[in-house]
PDB file of N, CA, C, O and CB in Angstrom:
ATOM      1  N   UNK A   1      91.040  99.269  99.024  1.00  0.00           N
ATOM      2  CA  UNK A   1      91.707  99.981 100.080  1.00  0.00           C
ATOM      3  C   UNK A   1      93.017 100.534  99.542  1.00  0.00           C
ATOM      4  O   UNK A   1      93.856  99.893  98.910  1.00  0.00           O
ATOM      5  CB  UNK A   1      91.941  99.072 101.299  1.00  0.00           C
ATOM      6  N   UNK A   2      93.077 101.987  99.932  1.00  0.00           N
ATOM      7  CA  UNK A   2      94.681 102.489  99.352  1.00  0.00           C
ATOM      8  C   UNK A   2      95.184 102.214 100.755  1.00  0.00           C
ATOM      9  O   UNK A   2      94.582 101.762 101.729  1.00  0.00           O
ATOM     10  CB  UNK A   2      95.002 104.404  98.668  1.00  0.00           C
ATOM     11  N   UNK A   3      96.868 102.735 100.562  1.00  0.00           N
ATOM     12  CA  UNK A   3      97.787 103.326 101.759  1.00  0.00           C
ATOM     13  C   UNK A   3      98.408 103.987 101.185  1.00  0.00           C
ATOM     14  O   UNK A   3      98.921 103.767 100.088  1.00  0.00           O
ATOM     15  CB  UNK A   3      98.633 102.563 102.610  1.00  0.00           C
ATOM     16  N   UNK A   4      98.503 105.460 102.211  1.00  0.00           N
ATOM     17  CA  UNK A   4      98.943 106.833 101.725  1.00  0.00           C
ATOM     18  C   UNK A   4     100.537 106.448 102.253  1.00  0.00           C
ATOM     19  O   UNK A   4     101.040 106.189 103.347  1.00  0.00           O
ATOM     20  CB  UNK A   4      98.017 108.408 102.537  1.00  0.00           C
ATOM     21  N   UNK A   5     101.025 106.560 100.873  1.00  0.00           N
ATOM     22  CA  UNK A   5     102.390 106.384 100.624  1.00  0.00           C
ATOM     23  C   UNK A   5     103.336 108.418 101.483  1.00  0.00           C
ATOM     24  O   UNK A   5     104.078 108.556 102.456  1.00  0.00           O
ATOM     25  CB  UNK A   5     102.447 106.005  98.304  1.00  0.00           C
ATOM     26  N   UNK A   6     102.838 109.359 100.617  1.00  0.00           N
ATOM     27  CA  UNK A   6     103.635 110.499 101.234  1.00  0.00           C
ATOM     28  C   UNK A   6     102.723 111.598 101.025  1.00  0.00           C
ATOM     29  O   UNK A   6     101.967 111.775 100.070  1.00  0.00           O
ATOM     30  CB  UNK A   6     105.115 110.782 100.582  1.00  0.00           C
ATOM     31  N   UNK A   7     102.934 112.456 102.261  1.00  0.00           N
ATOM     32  CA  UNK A   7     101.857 113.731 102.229  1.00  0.00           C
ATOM     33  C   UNK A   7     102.816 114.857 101.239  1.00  0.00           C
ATOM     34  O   UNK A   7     103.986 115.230 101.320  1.00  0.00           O
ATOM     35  CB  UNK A   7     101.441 114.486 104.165  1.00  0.00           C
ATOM     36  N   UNK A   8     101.630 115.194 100.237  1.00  0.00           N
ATOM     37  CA  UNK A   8     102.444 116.500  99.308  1.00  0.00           C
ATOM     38  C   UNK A   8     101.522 117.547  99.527  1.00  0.00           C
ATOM     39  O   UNK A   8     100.370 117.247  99.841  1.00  0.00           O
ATOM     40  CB  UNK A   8     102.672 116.280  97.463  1.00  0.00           C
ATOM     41  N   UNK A   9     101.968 119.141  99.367  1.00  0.00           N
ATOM     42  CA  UNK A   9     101.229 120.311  99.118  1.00  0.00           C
ATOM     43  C   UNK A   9      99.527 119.870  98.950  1.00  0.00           C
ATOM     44  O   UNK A   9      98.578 120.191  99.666  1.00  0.00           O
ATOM     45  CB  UNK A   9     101.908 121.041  97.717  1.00  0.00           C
ATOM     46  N   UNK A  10      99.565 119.055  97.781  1.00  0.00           N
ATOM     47  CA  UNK A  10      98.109 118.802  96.798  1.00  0.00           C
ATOM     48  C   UNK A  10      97.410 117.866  97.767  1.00  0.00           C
ATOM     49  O   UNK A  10      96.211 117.807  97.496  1.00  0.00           O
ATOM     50  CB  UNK A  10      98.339 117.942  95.026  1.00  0.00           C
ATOM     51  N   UNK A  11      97.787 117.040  98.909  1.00  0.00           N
ATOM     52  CA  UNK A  11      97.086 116.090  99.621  1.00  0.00           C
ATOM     53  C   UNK A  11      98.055 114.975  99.382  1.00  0.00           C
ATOM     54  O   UNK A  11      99.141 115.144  98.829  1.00  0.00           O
ATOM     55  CB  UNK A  11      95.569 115.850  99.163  1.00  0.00           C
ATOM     56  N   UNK A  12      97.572 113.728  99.864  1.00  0.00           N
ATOM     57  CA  UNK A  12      98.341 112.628  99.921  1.00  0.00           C
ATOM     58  C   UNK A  12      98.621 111.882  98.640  1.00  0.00           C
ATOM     59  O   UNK A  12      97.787 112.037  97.748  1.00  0.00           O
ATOM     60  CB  UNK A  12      97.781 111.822 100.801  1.00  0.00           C
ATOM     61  N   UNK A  13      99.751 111.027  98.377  1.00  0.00           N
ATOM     62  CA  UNK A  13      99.862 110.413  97.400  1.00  0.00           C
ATOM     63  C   UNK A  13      99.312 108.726  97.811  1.00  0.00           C
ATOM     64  O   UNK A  13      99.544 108.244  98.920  1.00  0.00           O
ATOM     65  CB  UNK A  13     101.329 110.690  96.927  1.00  0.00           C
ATOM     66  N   UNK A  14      98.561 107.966  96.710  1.00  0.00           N
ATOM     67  CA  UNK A  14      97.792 106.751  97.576  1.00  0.00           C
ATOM     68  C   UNK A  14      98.545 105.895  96.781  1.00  0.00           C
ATOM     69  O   UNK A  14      99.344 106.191  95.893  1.00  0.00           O
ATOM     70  CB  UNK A  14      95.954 106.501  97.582  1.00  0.00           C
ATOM     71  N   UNK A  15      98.082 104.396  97.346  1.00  0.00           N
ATOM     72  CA  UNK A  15      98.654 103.394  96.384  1.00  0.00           C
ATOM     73  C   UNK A  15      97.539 102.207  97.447  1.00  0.00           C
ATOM     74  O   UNK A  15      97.309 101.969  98.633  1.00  0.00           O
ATOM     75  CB  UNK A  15     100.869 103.196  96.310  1.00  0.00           C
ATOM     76  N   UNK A  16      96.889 101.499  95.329  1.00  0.00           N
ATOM     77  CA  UNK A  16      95.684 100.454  96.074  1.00  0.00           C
ATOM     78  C   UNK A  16      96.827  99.598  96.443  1.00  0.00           C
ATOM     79  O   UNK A  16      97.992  99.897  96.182  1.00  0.00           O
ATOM     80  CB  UNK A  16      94.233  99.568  95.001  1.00  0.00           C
ATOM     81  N   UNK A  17      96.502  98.647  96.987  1.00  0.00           N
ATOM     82  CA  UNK A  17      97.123  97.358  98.186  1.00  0.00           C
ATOM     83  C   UNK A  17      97.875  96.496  96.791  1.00  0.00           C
ATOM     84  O   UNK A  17      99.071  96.314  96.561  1.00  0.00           O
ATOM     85  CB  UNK A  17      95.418  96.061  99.368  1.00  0.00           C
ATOM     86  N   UNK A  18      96.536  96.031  95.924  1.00  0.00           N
ATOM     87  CA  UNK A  18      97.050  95.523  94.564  1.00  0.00           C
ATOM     88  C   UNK A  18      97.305  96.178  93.501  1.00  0.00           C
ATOM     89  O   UNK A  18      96.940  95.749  92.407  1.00  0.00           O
ATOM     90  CB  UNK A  18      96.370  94.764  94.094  1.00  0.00           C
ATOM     91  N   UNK A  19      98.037  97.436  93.650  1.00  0.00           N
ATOM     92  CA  UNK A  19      98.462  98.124  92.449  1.00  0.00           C
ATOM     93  C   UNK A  19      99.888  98.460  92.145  1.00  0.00           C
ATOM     94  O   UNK A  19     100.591  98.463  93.156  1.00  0.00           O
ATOM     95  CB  UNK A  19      97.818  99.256  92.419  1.00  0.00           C
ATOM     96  N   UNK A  20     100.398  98.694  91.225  1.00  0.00           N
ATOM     97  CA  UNK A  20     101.902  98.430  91.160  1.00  0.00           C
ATOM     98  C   UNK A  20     102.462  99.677  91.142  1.00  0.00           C
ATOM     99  O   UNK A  20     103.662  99.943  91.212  1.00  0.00           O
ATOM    100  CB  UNK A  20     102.403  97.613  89.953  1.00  0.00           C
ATOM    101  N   UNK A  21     101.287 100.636  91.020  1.00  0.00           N
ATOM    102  CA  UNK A  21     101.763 102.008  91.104  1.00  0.00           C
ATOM    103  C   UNK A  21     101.018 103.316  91.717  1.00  0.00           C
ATOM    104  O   UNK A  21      99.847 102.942  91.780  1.00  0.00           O
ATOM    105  CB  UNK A  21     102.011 102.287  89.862  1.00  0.00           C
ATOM    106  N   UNK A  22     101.052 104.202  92.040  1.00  0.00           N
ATOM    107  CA  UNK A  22     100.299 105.409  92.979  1.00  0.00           C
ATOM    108  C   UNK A  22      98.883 106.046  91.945  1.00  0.00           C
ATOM    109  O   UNK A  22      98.800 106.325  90.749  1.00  0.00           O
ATOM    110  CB  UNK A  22     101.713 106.979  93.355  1.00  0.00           C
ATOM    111  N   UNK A  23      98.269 106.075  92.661  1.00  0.00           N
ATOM    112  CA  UNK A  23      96.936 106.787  92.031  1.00  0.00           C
ATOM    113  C   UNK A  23      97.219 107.870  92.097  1.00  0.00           C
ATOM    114  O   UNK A  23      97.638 108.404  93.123  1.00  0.00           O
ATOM    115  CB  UNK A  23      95.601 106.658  92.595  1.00  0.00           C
ATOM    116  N   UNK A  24      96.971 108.687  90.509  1.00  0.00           N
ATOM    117  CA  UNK A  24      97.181 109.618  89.917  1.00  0.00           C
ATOM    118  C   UNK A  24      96.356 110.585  90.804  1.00  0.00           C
ATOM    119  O   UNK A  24      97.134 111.482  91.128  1.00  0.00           O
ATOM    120  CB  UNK A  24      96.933 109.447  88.535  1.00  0.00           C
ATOM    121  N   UNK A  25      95.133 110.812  91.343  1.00  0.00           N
ATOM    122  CA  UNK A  25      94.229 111.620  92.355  1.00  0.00           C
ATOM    123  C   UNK A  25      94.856 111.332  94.033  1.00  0.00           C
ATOM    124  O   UNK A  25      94.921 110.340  94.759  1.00  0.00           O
ATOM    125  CB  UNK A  25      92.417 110.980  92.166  1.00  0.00           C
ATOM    126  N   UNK A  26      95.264 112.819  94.166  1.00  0.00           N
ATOM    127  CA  UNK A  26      95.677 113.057  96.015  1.00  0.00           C
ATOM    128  C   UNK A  26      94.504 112.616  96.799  1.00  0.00           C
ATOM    129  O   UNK A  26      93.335 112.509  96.428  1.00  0.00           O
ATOM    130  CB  UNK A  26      95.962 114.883  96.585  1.00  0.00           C
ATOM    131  N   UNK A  27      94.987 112.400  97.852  1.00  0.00           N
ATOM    132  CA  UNK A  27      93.955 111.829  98.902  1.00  0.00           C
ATOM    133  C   UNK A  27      93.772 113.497  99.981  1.00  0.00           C
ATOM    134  O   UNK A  27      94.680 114.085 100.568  1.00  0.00           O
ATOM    135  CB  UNK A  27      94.849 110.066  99.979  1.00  0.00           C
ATOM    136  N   UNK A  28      92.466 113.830  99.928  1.00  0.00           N
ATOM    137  CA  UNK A  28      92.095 115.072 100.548  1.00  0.00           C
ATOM    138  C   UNK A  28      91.043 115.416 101.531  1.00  0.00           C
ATOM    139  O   UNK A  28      90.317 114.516 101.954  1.00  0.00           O
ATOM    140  CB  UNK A  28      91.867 115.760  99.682  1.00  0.00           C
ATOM    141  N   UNK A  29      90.900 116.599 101.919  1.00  0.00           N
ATOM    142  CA  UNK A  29      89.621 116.710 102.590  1.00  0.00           C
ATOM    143  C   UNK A  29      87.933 116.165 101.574  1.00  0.00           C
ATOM    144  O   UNK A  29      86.938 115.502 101.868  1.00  0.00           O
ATOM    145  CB  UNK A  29      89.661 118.483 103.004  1.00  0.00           C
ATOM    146  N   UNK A  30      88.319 116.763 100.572  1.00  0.00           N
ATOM    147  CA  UNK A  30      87.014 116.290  99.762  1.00  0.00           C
ATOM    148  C   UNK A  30      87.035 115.022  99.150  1.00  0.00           C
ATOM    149  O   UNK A  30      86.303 115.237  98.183  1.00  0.00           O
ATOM    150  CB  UNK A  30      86.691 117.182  98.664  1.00  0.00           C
ATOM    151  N   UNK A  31      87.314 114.078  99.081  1.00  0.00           N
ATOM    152  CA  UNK A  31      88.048 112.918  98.616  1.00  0.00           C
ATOM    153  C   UNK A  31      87.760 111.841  99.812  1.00  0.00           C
ATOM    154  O   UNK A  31      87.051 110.869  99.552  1.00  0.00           O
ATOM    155  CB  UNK A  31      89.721 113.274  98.361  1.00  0.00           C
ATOM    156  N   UNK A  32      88.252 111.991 100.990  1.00  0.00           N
ATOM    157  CA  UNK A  32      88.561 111.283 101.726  1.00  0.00           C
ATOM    158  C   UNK A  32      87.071 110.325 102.224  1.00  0.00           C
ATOM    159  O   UNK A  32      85.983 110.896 102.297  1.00  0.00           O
ATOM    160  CB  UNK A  32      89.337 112.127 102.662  1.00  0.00           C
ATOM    161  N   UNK A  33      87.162 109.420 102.414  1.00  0.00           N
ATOM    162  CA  UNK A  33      85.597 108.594 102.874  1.00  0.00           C
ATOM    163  C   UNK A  33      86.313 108.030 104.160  1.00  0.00           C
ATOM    164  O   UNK A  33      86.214 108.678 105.202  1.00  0.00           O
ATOM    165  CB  UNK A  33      84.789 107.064 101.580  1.00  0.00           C
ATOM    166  N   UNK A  34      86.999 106.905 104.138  1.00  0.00           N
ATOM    167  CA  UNK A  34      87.291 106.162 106.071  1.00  0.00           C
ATOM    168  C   UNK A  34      88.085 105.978 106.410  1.00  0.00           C
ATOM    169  O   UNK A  34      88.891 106.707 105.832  1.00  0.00           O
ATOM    170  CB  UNK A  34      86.967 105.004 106.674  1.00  0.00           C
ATOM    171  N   UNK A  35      88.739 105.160 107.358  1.00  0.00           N
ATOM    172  CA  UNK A  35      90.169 104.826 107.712  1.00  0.00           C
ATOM    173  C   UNK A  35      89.979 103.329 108.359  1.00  0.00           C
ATOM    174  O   UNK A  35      89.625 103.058 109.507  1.00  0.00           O
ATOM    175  CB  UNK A  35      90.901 106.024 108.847  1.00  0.00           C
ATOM    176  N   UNK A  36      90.282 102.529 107.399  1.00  0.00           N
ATOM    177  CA  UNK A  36      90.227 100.662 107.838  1.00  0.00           C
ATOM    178  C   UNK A  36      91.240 100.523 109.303  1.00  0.00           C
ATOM    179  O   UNK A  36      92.467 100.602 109.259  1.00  0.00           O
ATOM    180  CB  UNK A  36      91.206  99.369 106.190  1.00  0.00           C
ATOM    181  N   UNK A  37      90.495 100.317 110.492  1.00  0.00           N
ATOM    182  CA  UNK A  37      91.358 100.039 111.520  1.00  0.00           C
ATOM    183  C   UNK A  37      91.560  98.476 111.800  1.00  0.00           C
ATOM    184  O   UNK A  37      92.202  97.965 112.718  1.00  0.00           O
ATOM    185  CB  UNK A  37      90.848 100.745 112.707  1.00  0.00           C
ATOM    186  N   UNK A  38      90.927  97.919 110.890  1.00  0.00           N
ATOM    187  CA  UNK A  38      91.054  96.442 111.458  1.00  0.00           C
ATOM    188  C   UNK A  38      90.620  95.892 109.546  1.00  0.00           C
ATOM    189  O   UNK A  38      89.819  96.473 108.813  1.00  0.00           O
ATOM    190  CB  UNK A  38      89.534  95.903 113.227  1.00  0.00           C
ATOM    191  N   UNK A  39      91.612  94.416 109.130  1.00  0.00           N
ATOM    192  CA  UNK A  39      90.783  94.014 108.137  1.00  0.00           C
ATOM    193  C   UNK A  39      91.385  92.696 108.415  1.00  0.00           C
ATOM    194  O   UNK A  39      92.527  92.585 108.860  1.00  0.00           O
ATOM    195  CB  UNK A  39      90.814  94.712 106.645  1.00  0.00           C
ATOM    196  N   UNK A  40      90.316  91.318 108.051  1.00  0.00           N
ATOM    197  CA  UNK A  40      91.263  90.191 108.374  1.00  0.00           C
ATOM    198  C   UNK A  40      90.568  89.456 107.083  1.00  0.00           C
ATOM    199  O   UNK A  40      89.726  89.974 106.351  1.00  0.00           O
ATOM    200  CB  UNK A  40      91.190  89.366 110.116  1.00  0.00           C
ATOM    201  N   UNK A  41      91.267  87.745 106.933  1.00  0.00           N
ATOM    202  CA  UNK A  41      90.433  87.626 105.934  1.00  0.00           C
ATOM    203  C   UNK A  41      89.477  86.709 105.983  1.00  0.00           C
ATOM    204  O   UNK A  41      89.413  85.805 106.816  1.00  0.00           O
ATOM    205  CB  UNK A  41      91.013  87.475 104.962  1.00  0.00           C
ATOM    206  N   UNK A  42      88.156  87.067 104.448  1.00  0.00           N
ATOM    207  CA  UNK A  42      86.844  86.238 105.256  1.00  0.00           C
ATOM    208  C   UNK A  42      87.315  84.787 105.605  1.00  0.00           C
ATOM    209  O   UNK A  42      88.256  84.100 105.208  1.00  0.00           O
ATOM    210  CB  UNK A  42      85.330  86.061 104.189  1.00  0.00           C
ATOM    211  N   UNK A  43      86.358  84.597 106.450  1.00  0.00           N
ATOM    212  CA  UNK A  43      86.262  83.074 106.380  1.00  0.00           C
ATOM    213  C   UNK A  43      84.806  82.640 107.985  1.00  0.00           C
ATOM    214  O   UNK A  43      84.199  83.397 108.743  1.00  0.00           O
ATOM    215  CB  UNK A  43      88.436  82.294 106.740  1.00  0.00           C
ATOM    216  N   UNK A  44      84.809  81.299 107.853  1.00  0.00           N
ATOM    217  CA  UNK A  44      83.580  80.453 108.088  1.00  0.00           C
ATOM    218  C   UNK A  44      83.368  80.696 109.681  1.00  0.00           C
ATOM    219  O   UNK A  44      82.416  80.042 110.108  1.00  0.00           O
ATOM    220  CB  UNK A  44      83.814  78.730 107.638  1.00  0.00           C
ATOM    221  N   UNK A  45      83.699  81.088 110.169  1.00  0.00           N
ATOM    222  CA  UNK A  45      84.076  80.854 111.533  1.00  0.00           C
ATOM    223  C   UNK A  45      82.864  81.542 112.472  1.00  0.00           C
ATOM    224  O   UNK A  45      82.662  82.754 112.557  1.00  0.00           O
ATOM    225  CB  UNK A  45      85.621  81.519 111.815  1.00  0.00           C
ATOM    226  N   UNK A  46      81.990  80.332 113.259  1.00  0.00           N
ATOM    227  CA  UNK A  46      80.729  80.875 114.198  1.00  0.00           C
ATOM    228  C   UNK A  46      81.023  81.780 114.859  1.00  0.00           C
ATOM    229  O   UNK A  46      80.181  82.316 115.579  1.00  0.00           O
ATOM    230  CB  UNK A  46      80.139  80.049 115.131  1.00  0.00           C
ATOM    231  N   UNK A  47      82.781  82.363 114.779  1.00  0.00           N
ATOM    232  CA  UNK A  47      82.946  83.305 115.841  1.00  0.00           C
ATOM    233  C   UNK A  47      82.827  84.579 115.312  1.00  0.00           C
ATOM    234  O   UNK A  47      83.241  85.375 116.155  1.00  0.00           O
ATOM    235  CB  UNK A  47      84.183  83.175 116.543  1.00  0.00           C
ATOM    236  N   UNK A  48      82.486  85.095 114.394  1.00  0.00           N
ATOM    237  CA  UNK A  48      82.053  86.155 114.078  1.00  0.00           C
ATOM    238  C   UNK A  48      80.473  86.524 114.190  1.00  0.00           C
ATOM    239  O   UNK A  48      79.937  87.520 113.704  1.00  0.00           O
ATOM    240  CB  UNK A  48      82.524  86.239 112.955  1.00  0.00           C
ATOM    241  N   UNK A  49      79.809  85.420 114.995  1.00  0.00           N
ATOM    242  CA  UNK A  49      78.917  85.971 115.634  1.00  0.00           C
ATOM    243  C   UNK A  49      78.479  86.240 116.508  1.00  0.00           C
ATOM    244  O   UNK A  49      77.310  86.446 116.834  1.00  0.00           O
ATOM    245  CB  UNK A  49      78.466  85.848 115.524  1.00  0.00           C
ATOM    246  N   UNK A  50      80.054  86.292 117.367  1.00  0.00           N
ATOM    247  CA  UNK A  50      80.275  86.921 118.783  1.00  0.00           C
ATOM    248  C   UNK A  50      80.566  88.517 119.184  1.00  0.00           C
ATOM    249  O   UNK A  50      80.613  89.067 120.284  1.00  0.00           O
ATOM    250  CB  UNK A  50      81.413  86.226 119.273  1.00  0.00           C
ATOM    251  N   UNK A  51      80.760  89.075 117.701  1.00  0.00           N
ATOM    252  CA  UNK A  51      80.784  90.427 117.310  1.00  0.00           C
ATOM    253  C   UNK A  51      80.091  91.242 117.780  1.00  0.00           C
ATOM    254  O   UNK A  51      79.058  91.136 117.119  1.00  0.00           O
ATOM    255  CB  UNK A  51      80.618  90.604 116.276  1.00  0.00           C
ATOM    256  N   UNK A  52      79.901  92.251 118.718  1.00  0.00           N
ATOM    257  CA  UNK A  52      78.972  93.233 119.152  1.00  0.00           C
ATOM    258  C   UNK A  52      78.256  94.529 118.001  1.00  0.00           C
ATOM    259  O   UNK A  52      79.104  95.320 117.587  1.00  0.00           O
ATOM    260  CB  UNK A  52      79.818  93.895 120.312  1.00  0.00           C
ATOM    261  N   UNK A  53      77.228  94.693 117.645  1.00  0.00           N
ATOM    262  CA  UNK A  53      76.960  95.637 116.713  1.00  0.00           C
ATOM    263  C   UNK A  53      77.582  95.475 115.386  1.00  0.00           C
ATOM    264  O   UNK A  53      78.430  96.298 115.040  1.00  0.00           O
ATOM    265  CB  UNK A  53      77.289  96.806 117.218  1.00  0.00           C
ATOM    266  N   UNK A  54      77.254  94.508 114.609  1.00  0.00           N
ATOM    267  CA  UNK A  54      78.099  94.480 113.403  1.00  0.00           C
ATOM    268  C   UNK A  54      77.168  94.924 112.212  1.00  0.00           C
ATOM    269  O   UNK A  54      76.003  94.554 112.072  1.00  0.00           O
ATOM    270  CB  UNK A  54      78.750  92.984 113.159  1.00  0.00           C
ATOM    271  N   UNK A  55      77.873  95.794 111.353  1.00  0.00           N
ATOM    272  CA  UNK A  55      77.404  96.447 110.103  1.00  0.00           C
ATOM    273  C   UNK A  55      77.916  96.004 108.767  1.00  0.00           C
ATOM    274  O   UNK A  55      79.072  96.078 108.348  1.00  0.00           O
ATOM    275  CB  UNK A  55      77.692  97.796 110.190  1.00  0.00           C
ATOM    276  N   UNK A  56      76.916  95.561 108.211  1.00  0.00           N
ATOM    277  CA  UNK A  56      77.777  94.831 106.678  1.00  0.00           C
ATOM    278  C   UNK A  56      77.392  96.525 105.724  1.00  0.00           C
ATOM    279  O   UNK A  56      76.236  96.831 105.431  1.00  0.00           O
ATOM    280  CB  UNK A  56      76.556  92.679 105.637  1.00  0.00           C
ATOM    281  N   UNK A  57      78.574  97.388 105.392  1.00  0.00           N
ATOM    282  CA  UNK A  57      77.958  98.464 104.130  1.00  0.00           C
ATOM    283  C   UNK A  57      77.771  97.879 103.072  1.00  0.00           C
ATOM    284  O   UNK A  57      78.008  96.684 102.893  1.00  0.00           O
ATOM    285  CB  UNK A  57      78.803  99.635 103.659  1.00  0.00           C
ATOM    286  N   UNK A  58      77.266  98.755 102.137  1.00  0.00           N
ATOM    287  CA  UNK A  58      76.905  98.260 101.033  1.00  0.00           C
ATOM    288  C   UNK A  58      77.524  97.735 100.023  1.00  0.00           C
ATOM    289  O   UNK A  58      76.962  97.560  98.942  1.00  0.00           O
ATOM    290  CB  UNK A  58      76.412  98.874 100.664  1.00  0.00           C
ATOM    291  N   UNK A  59      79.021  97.354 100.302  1.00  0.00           N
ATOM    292  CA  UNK A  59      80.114  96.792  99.407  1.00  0.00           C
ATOM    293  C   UNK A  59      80.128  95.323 100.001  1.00  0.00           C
ATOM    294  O   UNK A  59      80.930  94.450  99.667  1.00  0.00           O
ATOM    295  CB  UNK A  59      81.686  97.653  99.509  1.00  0.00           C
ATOM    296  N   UNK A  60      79.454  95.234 100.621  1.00  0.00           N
ATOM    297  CA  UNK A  60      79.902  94.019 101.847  1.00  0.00           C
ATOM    298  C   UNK A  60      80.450  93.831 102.592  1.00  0.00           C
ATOM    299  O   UNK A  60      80.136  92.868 103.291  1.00  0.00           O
ATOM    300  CB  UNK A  60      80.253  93.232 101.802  1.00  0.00           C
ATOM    301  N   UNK A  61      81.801  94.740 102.984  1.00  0.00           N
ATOM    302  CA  UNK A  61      82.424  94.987 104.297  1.00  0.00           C
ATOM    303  C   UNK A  61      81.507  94.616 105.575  1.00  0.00           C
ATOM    304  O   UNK A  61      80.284  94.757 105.557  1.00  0.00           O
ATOM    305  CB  UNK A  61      82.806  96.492 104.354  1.00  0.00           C
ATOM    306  N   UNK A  62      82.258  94.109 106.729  1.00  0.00           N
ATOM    307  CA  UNK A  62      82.206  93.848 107.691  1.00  0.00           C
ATOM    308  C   UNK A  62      82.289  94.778 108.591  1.00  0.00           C
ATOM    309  O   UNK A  62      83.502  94.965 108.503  1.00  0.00           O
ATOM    310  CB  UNK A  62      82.791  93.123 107.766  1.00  0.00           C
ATOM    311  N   UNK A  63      81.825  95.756 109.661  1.00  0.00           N
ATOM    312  CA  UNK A  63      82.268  97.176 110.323  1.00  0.00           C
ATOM    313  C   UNK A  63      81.773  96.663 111.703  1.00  0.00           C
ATOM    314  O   UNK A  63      80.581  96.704 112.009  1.00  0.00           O
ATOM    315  CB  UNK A  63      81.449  98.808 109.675  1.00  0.00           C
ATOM    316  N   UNK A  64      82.553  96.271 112.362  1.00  0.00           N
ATOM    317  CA  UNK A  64      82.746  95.830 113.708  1.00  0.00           C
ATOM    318  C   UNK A  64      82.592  97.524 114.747  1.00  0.00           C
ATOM    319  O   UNK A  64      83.575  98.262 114.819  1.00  0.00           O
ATOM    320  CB  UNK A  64      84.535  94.902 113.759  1.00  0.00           C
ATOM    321  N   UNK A  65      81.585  97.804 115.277  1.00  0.00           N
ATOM    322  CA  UNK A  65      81.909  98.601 116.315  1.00  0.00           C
ATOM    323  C   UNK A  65      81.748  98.542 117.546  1.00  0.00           C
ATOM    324  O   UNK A  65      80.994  97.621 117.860  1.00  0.00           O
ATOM    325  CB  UNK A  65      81.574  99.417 116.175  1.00  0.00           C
ATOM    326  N   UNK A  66      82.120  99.113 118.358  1.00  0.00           N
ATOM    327  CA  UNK A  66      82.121  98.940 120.105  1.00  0.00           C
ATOM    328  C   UNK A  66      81.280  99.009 120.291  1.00  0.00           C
ATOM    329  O   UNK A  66      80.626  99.544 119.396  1.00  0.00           O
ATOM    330  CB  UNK A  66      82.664  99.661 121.081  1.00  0.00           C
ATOM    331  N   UNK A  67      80.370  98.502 121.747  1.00  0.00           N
ATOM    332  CA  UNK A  67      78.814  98.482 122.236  1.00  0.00           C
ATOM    333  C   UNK A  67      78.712  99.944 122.851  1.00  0.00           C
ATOM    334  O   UNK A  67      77.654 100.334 123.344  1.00  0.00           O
ATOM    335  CB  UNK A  67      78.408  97.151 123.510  1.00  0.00           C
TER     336      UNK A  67
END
């Protein structure tokens, strides 16, 4: 996951969560894939199978959506 640090001319400037410095590639219309509105961290808990419609993608993410 990045976070877009500042919007320039070329598109956004990013920076991964664990990186110490900005990714050299702008964040753009052609570029762009999602926007994480929710992330928590894993763990064991039966209550995540109180989740309505849940989608694991193919990275393994978790994608919680509304009914």
């Amino acid at each position: 996951m990045h976070c877009l640090v500042e919007k320039t001319t070329d598109g956004w400037i990013a920076r991964g969560l664990n990186n110490p410095g900005c990714t050299a590639q702008r964040v753009c219309d052609d570029n762009y894939m999602a926007t994480v509105i929710w992330a928590y961290e894993p763990t064991s808990s039966p209550l995540l199978a109180l989740i309505p419609n849940p989608t694991v993608c193919p990275e393994g993410a978790l994608i919680a959506s509304n009914p």
